[in-house]
C-alpha positions as CSV (number, residue, x, y, z in Angstrom):
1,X,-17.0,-8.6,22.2
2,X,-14.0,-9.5,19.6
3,X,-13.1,-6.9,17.1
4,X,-10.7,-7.5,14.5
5,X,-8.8,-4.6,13.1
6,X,-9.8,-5.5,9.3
7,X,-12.2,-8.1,8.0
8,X,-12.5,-8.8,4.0
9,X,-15.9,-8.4,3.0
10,X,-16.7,-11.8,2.0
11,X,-20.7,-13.0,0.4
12,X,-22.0,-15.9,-1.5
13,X,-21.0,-13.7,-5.0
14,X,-17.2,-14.5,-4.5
15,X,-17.6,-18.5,-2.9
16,X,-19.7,-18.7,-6.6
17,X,-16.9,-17.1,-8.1
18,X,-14.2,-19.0,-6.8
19,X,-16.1,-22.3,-7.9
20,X,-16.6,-21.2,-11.5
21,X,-12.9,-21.4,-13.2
22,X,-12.5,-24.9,-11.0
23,X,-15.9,-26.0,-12.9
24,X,-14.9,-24.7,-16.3
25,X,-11.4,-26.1,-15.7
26,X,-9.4,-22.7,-16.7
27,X,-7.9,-22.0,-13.1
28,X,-4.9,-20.2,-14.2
29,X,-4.3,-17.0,-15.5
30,X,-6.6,-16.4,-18.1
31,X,-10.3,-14.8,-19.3
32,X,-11.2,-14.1,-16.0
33,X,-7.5,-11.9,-15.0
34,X,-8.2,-9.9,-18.3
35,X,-11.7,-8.9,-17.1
36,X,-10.3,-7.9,-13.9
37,X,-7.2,-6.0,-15.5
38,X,-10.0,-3.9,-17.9
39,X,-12.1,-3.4,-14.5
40,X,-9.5,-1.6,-12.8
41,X,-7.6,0.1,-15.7
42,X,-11.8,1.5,-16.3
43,X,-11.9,2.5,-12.5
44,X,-8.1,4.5,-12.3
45,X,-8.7,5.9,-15.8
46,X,-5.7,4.3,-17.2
47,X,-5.0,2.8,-20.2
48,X,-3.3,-0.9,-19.0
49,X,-3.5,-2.5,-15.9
50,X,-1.3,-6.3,-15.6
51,X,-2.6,-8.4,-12.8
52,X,0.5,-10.1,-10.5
53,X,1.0,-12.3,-7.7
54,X,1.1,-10.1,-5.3
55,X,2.0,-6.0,-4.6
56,X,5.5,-7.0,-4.4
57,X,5.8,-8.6,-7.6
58,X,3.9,-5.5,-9.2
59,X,6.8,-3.2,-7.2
60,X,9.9,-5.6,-8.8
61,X,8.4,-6.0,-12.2
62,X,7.7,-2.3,-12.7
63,X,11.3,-1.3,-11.7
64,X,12.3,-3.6,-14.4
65,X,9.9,-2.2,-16.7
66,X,11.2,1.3,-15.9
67,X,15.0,0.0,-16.2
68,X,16.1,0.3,-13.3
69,X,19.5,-1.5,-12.9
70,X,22.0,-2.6,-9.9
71,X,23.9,0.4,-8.5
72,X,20.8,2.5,-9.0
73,X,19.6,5.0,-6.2
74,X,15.7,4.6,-5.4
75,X,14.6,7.2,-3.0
76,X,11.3,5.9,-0.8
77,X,10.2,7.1,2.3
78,X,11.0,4.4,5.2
79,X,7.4,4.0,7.0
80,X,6.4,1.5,5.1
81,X,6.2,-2.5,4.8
82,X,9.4,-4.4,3.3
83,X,7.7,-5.2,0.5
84,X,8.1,-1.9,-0.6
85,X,11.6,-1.8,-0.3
86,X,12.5,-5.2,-1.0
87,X,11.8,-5.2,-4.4
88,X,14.8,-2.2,-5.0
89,X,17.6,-5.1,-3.4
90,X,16.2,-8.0,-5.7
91,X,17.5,-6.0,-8.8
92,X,20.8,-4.7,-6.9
93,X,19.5,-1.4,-6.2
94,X,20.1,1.0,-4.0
95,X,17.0,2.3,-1.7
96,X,17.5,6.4,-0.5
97,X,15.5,6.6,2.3
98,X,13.7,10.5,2.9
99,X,12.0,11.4,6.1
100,X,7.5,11.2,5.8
101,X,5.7,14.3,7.1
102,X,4.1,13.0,10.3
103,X,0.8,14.6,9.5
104,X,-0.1,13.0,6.1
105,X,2.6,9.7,6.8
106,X,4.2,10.0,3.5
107,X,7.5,11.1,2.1
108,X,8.4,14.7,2.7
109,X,8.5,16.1,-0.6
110,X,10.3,19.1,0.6
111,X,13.2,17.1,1.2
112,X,13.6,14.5,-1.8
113,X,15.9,17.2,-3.6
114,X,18.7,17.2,-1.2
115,X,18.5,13.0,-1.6
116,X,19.1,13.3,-5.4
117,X,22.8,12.3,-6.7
118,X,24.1,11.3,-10.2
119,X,23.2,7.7,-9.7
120,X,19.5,8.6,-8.6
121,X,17.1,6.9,-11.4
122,X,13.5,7.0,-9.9
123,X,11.4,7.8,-6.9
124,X,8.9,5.5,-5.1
125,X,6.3,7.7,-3.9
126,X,3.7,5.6,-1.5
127,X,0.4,6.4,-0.6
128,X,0.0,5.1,2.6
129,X,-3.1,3.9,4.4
130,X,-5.0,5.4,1.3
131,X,-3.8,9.2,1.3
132,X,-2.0,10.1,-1.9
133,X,1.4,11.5,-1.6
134,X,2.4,15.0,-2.1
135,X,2.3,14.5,-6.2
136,X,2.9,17.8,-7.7
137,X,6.0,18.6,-6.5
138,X,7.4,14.8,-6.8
139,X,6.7,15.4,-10.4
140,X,8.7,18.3,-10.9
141,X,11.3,16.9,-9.6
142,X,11.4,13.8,-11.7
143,X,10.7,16.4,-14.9
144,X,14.0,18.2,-13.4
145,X,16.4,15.0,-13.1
146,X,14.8,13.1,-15.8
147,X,13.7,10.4,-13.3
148,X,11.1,7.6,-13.1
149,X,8.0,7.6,-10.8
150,X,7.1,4.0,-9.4
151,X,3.6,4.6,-7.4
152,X,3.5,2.6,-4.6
153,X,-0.5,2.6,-4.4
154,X,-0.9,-0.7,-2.4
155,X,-3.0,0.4,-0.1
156,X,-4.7,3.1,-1.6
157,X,-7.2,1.8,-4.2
158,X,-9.8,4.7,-4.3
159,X,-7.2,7.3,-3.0
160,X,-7.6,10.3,-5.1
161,X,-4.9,13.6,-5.5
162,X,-7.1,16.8,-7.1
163,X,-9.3,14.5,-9.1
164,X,-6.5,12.0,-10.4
165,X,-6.6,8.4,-9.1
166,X,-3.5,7.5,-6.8
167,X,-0.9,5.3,-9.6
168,X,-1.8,7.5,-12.4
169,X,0.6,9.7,-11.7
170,X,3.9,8.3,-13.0
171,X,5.4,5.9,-15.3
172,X,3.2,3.3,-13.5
173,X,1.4,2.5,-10.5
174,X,1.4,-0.6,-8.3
175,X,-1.7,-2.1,-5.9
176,X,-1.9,-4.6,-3.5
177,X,-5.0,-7.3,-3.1
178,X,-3.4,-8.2,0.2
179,X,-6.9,-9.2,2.6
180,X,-6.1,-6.1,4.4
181,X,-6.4,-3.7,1.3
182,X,-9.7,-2.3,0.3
183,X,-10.7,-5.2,-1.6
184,X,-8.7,-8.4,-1.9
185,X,-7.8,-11.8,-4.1
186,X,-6.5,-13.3,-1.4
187,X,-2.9,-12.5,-2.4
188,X,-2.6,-10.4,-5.6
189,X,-1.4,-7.4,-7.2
190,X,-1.3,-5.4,-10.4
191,X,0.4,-2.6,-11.9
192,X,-1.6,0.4,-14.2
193,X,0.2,2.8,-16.4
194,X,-0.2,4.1,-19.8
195,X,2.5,3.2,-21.0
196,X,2.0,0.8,-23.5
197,X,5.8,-0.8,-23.9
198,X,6.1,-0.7,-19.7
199,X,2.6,-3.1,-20.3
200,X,4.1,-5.0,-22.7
201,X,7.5,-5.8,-20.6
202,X,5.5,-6.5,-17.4
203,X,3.0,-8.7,-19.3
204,X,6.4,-11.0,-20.6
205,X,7.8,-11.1,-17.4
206,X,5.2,-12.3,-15.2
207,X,5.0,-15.3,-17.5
208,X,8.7,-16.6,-17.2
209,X,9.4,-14.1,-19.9
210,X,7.4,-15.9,-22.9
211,X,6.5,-14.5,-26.3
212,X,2.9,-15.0,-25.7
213,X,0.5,-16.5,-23.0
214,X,-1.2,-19.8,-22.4
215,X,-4.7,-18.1,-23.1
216,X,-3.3,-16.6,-26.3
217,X,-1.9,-20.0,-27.6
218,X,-5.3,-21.4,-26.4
219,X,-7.2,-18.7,-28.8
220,X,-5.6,-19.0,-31.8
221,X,-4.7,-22.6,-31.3
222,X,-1.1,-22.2,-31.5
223,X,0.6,-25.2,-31.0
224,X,4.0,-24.6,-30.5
225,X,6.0,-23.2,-27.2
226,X,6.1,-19.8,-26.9
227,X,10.0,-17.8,-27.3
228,X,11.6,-16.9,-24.4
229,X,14.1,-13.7,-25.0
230,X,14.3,-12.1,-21.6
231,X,14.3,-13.4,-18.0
232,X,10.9,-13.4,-16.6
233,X,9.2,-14.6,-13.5
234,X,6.0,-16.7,-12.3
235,X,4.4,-14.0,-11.2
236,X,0.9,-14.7,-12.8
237,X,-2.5,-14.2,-11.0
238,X,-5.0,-17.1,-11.2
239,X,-8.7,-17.2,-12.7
240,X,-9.6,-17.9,-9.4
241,X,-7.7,-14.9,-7.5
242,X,-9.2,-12.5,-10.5
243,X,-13.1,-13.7,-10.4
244,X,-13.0,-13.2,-6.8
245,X,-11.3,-9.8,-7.8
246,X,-14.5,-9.2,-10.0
247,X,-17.2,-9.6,-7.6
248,X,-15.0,-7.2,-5.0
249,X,-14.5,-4.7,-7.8
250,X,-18.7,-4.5,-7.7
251,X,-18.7,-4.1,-4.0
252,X,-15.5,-1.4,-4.1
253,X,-18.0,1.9,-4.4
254,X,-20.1,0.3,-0.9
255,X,-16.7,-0.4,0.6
256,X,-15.1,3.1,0.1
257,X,-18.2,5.1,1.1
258,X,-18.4,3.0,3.8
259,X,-14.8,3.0,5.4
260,X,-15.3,6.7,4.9
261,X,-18.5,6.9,6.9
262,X,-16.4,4.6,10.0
263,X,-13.6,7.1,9.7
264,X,-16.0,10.5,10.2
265,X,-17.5,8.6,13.2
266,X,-14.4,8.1,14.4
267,X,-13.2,12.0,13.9
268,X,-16.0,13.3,14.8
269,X,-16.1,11.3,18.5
270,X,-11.9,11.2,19.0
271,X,-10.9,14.7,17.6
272,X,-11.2,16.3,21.1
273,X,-8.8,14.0,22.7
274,X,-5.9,15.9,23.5
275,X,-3.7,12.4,23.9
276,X,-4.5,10.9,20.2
277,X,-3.9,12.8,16.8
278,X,-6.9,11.6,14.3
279,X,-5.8,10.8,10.7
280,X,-5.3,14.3,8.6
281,X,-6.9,14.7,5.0
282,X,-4.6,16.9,2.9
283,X,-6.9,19.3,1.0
284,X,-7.8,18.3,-2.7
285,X,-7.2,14.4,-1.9
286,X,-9.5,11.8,-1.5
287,X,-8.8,9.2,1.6
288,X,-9.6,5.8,0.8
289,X,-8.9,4.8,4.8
290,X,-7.3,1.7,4.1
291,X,-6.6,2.0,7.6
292,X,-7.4,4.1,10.4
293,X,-4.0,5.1,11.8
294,X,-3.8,8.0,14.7
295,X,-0.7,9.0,16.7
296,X,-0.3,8.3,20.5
297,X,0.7,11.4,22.2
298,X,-0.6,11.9,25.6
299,X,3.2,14.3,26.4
300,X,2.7,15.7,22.7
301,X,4.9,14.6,20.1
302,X,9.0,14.6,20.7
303,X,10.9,17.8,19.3
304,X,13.9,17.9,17.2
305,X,16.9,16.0,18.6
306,X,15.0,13.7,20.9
307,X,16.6,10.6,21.5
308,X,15.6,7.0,21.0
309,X,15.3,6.3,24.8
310,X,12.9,9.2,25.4
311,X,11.1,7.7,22.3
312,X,10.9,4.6,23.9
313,X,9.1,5.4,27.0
314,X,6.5,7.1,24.9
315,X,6.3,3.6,23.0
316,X,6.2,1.7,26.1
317,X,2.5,4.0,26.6
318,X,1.0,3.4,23.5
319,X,1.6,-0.4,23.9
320,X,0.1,-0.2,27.3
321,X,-2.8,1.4,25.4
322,X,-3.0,-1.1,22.7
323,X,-2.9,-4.0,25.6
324,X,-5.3,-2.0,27.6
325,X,-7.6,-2.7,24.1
326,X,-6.7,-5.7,23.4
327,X,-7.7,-7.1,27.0
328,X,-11.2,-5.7,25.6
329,X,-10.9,-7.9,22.9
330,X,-10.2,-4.7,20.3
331,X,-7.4,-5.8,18.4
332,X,-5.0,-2.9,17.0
333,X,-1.6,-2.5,15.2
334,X,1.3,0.3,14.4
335,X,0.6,1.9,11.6
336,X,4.0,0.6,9.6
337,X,7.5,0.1,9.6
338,X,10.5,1.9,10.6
339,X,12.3,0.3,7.8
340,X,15.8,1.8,8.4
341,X,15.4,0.1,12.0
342,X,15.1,-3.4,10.7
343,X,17.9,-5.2,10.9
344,X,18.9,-6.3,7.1
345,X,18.7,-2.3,6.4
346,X,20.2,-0.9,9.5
347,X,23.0,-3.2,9.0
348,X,23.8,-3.3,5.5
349,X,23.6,0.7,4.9
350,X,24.9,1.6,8.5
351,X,21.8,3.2,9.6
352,X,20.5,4.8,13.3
353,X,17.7,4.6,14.4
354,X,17.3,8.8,14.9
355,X,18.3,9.2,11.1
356,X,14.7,9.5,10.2
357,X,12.9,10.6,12.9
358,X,9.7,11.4,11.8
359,X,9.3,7.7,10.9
360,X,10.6,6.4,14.0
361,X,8.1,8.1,16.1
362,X,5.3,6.8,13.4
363,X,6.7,3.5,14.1
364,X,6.6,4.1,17.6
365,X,3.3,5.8,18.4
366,X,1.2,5.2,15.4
367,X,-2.4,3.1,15.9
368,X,-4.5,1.8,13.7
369,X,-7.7,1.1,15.5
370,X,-10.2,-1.4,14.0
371,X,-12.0,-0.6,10.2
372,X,-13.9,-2.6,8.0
373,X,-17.2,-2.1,6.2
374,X,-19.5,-4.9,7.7
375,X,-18.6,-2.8,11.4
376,X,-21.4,-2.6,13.5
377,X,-22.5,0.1,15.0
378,X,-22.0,-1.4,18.4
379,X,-19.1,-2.7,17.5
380,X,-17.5,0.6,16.8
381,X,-19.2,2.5,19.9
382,X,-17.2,-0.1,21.8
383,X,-13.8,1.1,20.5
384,X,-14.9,4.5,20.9
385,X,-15.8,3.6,24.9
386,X,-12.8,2.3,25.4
387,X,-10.1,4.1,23.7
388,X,-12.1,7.4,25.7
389,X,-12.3,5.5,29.4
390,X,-8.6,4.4,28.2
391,X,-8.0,8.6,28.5
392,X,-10.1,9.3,31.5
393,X,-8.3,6.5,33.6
394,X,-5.2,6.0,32.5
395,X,-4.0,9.5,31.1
């Protein structure tokens, strides 16, 4: 048996969709991206949503959006992907890295205060593997500094925080349509916020930074080229990309309660392993299990002041586990990141590895074990075997 660890769910409603703007001959951004933008800004409650390119362009447009200029301090937890962080050096910033809390995966909030400086201008809370960060406090801290909340909500379409959709939360909100995410264009992102100027800038500088769009010139027949008074970008989604978007959008309720039905099997059959630390579910969110990511701690997980080479032998177990699956043809991943380990970061900020150590053991002994909503039943009884006989024989 080969199990993949995520699978888009795929039927004859998007290979329709995908055919229709190449028959109608609009391919590029267009009628079908504004259907999509009102579908999600309906679903998150928000007032705009602004389809992009991808979750990264969402990330760098909104920072522009929110002004954010070179020398600026970000602070953003580093378990993550570099697309999260990556967007902060294209516009000369400066990211802060905080320590996550290894149960929930994301940033600390009770240690973003001690980060803050004079030069500190926002905060990139992210919502990984579709738990919502620790919001209420994050807030009050940016109402305290006067400073801007970029959502980084990639991976946590349907993620909710005491009723309140994940991206809703600050001055705007950023998702990913990666294949991996919960539903998927492909490539593809967009930003929501209700902020109508922040909407406006984002909407400019996805399009090169002109006055008005193609599809607006189209509609009122307007002839002549559009202005162009700020620096923009070509970060536009396709018709294509966003009709495929719209059929996924109609299967996102099936694919939530779904990946949440996979994850309870999976709690309810792992929990007792003494070796492997389930996903937690902090109380008053809603998890959207983008992935299903458990720690790997057969010797429990290292104390305060452990060092990078007892770390590493705990590493060098979990991948035995994750070959151990993989030669069952289960395929697996880390969870994230360590992105103060990688080397453009380490080296340009002078950073150890042990200067965030709740993300280096995430990095080191996180597991995301196979999840997608067209999963068998056998198929996930088969991880289940094996990640249990993995315990019994080689723990």
């Amino acid at each position: 048996m080969k199990i993949p660890i995520s699978k888009p769910l795929f039927d004859k409603d998007e290979e329709r969709a995908s055919l229709e703007p190449l028959r109608n001959g609009w391919v590029m951004q267009g009628p079908k991206v504004q259907k999509f933008e009102k579908m999600i800004s309906s679903y998150t409650r928000t007032k705009y949503a602004r389809a992009t390119s991808s979750g990264t362009a969402a990330l760098h447009l909104s920072l522009l959006a929110c002004e954010i200029k070179p020398g600026d301090e970000i602070i953003v937890p580093p378990f993550t992907c570099v697309a999260s962080v990556n967007p902060i050096e294209y516009i000369g910033g400066k990211p802060v890295f905080v320590d996550i809390d290894l149960k929930t995966y994301n940033i600390d909030s009770s240690k973003i205060e001690e980060a803050i400086t004079e030069n500190t201008k926002a905060i990139v809370p992210i919502h990984l593997f579709g738990l919502c960060a620790d919001m209420d406090p994050i807030l009050e801290l940016a109402k305290k500094y006067s400073l801007r909340i970029i959502e980084d909500a990639a991976l946590a379409l349907g993620a909710f925080y005491n009723g309140e959709h994940a991206g809703t939360f600050g001055d705007a909100g950023c998702f990913s349509f990666h294949p991996r995410k919960a539903i998927t264009t492909g490539e593809g992102g967009m930003v929501i916020t209700n902020n109508e100027e922040i909407a406006h800038q984002i909407e400019i500088m996805r399009n090169y930074g002109a006055s008005i769009s193609a599809l607006e010139r189209h509609q009122k027949e307007l002839y002549a080229l559009p202005q162009y008074n700020i620096l923009g970008y070509n970060y536009k989604m396709t018709d294509i990309q966003a009709n495929i978007g719209i059929q996924q959008m109609g299967k996102l309720e099936f694919i939530l309660k779904r990946r949440t039905e996979l994850a309870r099997i999976y709690n309810q059959e792992l929990k007792d392993l003494k070796w492997l630390i389930i996903p937690h579910v902090t109380e008053g969110c809603t998890h959207a299990y983008q992935s299903y990511v458990c720690l790997f701690a057969p010797d429990g997980l290292p104390k305060e002041g452990a060092d990078s080479d007892e770390l590493e032998i705990m590493c060098q177990k979990r991948n035995e586990f994750m070959k151990w699956l993989h030669g069952k043809g289960i395929s697996t991943v880390p969870g994230a990141l360590a992105i103060h380990t990688v080397d453009y970061y380490k080296g340009k900020y002078n950073l150890n590895q042990t200067d965030f150590l709740s993300c280096l053991i995430a990095s080191k002994l996180s597991i995301a074990l196979p999840l997608y909503p067209q999963m068998r039943e056998e198929e996930q009884d088969y991880v289940i075997h094996h990640t249990k006989h993995f315990g019994k024989t080689r723990i």
